[in-house]
py3Dmol code that shows the C-alpha trace and the ligand (Angstrom):
import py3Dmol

protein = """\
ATOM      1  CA  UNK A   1       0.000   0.000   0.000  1.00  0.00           C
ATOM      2  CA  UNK A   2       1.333   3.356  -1.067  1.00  0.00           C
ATOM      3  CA  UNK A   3       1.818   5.790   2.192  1.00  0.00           C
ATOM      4  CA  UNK A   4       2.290   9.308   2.842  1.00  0.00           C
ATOM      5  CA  UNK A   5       2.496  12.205   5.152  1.00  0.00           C
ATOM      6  CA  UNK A   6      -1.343  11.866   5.702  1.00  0.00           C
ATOM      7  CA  UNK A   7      -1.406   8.399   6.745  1.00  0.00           C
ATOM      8  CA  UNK A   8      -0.740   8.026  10.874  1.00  0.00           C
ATOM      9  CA  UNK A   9      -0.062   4.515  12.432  1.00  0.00           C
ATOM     10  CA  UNK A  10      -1.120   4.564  16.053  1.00  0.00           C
ATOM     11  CA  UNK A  11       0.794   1.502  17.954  1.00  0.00           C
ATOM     12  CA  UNK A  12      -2.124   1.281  20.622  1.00  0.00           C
ATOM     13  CA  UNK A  13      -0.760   0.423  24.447  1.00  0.00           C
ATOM     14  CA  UNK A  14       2.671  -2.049  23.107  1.00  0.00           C
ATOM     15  CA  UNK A  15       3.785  -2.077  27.464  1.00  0.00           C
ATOM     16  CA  UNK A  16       5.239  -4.415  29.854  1.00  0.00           C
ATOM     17  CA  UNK A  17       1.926  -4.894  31.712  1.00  0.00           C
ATOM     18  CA  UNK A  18      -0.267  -5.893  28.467  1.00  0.00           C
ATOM     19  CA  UNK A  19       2.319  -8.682  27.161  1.00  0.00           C
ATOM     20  CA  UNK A  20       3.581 -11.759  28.904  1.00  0.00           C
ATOM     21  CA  UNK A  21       4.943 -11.076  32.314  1.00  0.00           C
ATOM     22  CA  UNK A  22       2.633  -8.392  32.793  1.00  0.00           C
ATOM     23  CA  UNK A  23       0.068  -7.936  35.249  1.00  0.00           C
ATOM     24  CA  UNK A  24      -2.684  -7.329  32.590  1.00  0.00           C
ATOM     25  CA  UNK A  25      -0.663  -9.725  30.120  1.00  0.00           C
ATOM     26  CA  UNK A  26      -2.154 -10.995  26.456  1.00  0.00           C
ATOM     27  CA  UNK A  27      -0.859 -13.971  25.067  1.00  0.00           C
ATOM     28  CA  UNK A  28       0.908 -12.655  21.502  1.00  0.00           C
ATOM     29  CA  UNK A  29       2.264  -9.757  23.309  1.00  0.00           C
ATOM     30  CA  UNK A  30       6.049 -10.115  22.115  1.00  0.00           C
ATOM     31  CA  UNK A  31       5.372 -10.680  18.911  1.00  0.00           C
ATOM     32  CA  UNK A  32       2.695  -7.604  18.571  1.00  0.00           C
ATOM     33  CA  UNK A  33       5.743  -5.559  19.771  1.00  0.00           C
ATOM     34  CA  UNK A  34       8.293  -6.649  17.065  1.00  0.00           C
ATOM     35  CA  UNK A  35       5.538  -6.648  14.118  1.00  0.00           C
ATOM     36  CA  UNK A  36       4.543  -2.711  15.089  1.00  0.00           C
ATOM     37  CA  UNK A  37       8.342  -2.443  15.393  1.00  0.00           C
ATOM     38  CA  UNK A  38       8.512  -3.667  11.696  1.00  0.00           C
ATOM     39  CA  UNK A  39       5.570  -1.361  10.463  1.00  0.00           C
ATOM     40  CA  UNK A  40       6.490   1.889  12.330  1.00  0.00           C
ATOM     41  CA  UNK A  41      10.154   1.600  11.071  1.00  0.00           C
ATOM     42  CA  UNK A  42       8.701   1.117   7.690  1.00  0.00           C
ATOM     43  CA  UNK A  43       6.073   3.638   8.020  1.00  0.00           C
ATOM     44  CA  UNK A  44       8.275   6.395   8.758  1.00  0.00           C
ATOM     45  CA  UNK A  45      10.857   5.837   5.976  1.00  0.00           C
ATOM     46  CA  UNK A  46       7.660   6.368   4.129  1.00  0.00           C
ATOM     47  CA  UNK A  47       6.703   9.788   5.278  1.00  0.00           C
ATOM     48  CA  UNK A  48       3.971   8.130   7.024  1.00  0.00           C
ATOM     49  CA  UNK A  49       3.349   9.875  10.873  1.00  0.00           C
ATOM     50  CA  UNK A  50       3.902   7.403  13.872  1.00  0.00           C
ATOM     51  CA  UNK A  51       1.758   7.804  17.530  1.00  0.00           C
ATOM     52  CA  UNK A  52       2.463   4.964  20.166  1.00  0.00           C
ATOM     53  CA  UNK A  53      -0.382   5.446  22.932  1.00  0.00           C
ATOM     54  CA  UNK A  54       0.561   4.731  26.800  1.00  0.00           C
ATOM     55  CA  UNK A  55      -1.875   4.011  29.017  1.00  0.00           C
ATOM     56  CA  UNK A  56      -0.600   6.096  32.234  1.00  0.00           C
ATOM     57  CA  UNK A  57      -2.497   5.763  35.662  1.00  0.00           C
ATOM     58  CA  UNK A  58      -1.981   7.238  38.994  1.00  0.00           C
ATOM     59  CA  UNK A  59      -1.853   4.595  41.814  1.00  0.00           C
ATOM     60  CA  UNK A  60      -5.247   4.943  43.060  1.00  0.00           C
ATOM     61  CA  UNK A  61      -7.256   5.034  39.463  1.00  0.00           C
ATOM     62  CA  UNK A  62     -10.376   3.678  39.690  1.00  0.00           C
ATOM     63  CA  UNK A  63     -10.129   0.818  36.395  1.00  0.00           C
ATOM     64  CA  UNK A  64      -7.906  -1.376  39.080  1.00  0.00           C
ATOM     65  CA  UNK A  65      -9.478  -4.108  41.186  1.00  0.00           C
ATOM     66  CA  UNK A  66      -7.750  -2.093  44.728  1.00  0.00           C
ATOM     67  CA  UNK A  67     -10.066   0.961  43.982  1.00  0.00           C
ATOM     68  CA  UNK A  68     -13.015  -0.803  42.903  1.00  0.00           C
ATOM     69  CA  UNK A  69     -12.213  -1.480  39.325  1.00  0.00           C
ATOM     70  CA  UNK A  70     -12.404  -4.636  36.764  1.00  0.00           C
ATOM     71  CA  UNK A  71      -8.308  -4.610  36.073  1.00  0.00           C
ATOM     72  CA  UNK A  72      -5.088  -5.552  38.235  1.00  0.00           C
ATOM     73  CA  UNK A  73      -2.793  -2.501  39.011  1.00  0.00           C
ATOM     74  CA  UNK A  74      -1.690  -1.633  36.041  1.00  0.00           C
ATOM     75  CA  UNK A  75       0.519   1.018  34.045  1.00  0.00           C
ATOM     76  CA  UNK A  76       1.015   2.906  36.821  1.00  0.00           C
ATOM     77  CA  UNK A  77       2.392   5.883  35.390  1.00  0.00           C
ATOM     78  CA  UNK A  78       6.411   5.994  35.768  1.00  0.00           C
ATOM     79  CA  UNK A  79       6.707   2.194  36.430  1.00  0.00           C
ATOM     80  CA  UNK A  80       8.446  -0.756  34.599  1.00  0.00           C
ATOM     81  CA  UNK A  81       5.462  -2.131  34.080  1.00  0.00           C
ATOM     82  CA  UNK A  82       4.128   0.879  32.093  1.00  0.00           C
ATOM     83  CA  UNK A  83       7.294   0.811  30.154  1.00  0.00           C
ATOM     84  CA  UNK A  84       6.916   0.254  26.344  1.00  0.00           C
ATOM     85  CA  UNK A  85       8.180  -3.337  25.436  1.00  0.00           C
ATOM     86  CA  UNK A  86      11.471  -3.377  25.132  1.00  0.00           C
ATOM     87  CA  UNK A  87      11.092  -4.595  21.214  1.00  0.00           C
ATOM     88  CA  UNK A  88       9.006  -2.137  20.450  1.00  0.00           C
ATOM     89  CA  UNK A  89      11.471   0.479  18.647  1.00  0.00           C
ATOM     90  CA  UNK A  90       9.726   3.749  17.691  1.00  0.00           C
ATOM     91  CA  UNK A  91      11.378   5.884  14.543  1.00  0.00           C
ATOM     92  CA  UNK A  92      12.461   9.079  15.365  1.00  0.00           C
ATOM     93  CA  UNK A  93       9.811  11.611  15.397  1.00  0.00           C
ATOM     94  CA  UNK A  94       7.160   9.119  17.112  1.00  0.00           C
ATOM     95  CA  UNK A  95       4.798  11.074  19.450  1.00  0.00           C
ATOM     96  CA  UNK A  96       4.060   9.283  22.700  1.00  0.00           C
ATOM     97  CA  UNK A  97       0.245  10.035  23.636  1.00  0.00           C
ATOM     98  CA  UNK A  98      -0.240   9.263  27.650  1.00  0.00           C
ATOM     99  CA  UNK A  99      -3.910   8.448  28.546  1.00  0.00           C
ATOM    100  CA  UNK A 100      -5.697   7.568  31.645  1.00  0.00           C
ATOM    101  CA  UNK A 101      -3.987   9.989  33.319  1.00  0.00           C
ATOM    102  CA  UNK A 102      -7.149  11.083  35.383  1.00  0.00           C
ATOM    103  CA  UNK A 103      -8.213   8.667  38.583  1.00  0.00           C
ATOM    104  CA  UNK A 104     -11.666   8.503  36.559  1.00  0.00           C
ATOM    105  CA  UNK A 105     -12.830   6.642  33.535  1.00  0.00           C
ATOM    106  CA  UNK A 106     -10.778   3.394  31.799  1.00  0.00           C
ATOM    107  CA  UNK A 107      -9.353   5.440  28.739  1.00  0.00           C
ATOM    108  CA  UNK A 108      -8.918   3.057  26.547  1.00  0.00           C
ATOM    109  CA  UNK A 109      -9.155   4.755  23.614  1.00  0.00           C
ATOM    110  CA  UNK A 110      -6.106   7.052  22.650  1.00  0.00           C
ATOM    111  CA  UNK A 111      -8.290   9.712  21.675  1.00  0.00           C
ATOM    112  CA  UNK A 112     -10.119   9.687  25.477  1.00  0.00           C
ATOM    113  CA  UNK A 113      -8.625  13.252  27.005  1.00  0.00           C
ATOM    114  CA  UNK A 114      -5.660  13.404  24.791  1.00  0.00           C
ATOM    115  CA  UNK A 115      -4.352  15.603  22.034  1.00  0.00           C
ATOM    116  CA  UNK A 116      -3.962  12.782  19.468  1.00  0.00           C
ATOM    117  CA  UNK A 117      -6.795  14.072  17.114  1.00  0.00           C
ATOM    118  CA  UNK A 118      -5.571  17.556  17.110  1.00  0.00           C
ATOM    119  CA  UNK A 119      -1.933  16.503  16.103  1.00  0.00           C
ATOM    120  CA  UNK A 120      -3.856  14.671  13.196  1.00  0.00           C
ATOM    121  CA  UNK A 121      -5.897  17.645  12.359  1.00  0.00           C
ATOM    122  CA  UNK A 122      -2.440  19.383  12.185  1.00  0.00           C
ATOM    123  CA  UNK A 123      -0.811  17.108  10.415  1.00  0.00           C
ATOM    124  CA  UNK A 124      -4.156  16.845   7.522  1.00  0.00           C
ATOM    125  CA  UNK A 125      -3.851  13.180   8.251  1.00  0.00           C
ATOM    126  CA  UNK A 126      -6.508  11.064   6.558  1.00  0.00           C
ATOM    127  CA  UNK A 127      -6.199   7.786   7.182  1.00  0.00           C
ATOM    128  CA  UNK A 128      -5.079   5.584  10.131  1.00  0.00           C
ATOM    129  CA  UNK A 129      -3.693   1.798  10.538  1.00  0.00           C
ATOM    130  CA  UNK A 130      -4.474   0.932  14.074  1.00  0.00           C
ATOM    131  CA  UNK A 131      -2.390  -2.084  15.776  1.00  0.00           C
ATOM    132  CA  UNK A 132      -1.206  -3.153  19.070  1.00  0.00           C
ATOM    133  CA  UNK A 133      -2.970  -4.421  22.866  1.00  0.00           C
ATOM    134  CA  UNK A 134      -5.680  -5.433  23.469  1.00  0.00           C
ATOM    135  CA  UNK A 135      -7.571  -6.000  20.642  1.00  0.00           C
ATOM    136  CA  UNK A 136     -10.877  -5.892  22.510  1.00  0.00           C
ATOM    137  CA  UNK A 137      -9.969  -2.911  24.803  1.00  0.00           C
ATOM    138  CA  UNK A 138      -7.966  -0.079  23.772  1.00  0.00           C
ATOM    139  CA  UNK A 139      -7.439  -1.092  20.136  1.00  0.00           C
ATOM    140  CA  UNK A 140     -11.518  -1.316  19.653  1.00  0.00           C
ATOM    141  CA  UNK A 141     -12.228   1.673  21.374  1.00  0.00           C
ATOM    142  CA  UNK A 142      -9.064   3.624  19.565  1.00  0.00           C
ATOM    143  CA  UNK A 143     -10.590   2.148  15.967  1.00  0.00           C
ATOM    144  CA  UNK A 144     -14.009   3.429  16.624  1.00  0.00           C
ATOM    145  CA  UNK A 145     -13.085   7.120  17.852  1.00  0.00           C
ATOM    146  CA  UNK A 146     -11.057   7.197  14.894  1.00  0.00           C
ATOM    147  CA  UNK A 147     -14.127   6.215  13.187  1.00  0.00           C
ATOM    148  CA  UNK A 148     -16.768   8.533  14.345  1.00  0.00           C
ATOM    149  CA  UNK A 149     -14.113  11.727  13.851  1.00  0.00           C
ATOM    150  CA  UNK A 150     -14.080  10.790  10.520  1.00  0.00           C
ATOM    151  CA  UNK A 151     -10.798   9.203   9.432  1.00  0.00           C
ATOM    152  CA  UNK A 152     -10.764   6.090   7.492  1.00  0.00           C
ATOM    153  CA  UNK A 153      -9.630   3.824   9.855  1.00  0.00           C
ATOM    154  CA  UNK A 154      -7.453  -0.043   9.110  1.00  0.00           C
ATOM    155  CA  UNK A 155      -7.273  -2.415  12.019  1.00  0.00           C
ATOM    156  CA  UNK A 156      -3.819  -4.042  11.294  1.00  0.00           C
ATOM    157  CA  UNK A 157      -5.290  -7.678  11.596  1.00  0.00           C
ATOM    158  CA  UNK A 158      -1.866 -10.026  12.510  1.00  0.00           C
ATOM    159  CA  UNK A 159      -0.477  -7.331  14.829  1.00  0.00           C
ATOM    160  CA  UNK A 160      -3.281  -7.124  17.588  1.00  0.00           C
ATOM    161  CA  UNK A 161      -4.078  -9.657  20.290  1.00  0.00           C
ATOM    162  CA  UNK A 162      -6.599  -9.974  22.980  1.00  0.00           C
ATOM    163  CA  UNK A 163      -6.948 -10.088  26.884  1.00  0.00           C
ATOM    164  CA  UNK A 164      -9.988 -12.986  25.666  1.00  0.00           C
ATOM    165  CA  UNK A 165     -12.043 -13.334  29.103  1.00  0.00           C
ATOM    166  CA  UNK A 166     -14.156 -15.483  26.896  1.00  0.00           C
ATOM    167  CA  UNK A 167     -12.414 -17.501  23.817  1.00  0.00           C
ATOM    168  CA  UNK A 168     -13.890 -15.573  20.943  1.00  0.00           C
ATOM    169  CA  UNK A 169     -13.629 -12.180  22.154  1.00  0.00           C
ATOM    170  CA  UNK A 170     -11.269 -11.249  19.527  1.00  0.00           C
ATOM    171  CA  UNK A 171     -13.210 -12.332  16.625  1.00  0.00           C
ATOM    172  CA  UNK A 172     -16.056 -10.660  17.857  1.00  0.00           C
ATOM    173  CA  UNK A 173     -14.146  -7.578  18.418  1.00  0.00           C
ATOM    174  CA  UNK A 174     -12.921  -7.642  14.868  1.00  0.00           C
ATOM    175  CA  UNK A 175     -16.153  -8.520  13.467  1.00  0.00           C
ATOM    176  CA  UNK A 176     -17.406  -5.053  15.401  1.00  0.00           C
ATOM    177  CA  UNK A 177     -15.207  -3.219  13.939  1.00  0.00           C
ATOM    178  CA  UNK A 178     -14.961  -4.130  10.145  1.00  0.00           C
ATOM    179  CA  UNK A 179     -19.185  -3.987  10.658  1.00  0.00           C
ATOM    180  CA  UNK A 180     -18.581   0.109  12.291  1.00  0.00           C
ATOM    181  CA  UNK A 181     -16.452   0.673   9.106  1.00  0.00           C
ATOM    182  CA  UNK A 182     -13.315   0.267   9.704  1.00  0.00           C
ATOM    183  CA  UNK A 183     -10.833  -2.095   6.688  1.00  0.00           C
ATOM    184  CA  UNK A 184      -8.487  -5.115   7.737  1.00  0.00           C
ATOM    185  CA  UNK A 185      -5.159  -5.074   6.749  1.00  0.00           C
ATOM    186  CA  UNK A 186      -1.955  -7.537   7.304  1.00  0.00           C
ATOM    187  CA  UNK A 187       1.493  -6.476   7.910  1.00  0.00           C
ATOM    188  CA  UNK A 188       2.862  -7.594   4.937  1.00  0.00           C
ATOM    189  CA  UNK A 189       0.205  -5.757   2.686  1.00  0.00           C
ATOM    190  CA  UNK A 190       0.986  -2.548   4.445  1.00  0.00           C
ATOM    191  CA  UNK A 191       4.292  -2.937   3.667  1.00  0.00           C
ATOM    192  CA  UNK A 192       4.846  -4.204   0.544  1.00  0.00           C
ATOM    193  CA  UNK A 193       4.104  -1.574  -2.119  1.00  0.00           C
TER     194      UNK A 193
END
"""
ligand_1 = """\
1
ZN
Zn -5.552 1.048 31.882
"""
view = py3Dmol.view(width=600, height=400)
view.addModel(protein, "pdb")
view.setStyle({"model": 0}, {"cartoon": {"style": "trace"}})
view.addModel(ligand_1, "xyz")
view.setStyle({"model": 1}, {"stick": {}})
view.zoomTo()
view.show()
């Protein structure tokens, strides 16, 4: 697929918590983190723009189980475990978008109280391929926003993977989001030519 300067890959949530080892871990963690490594490399020697969201909580947010939430401690801003993974290399020139950083409310998209659509608006950015953890969670929700502001959104189908509290949640949250709007994609068709 040809890319450009309006075409933004978001690498949703790629941290120490969300992949194996993790206190929030998915099962094809690692190997989300070196196939976003792949596609962000490429991406950028493309002209293409690169965002890597962090979820970033303060001890006492209100998504963990301690304070009343659904989640282990996670991400705690400032912690290893809210570290990227260390495979995940981001070009230079990557933005870094921190949500959750309010006690309230799960953020799990990367547009939830963060600047990431105006540095699209900025940037006239049409398009965006949407990878990373968890395909359910933040990944959904990020595909969606993206969605209902109006880009043309890809879901980057071989470089997601899901928390999967019951065995088929990641089909069905594909199947959501190809049925909102949004177009599958695989690595390699991204970035071959
Ligand atoms: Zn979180």
């Amino acid at each position: 697929m040809n890319i450009g300067s309006n075409d933004a890959l978001i690498v949703v949530d790629v941290q120490n918590d969300f992949c194996p080892g993790g206190t929030a871990a998915v099962e094809d963690g690692d190997a989300v983190a070196r196939k976003m490594s792949d596609v962000a490399l490429n991406f950028r020697s493309r002209d293409g723009r690169v965002f890597a969201t962090q979820d970033w909580h303060p001890t006492d947010h209100r998504s963990f189980a301690d304070n009343g939430g659904i989640w282990p401690t996670h991400c705690v801003r400032g912690s290893q475990g809210a570290e990227f993974h260390k495979d995940l290399k981001l070009p230079i020139g990557s933005s870094i978008v921190r949500k959750g950083e309010d006690v309230e409310g799960d953020a799990y998209s990367g547009f939830d109280g963060t600047s990431l659509e105006s540095h699209l608006e900025r940037l006239s950015v049409r398009r965006v391929f949407v990878g990373g953890l968890s395909t359910e969670y933040a990944v959904q929700h990020t595909v969606y926003d993206a969605l209902q502001k109006g880009y043309s959104a890809f879901v980057i189908t071989d470089a997601i993977s899901a928390v999967n509290a019951n065995p088929d949640d990641d089909q069905r949250a594909l199947d959501s989001m190809l049925a909102s709007g949004a177009k599958p994609i695989t690595t390699d068709e991204l970035i071959g030519q």
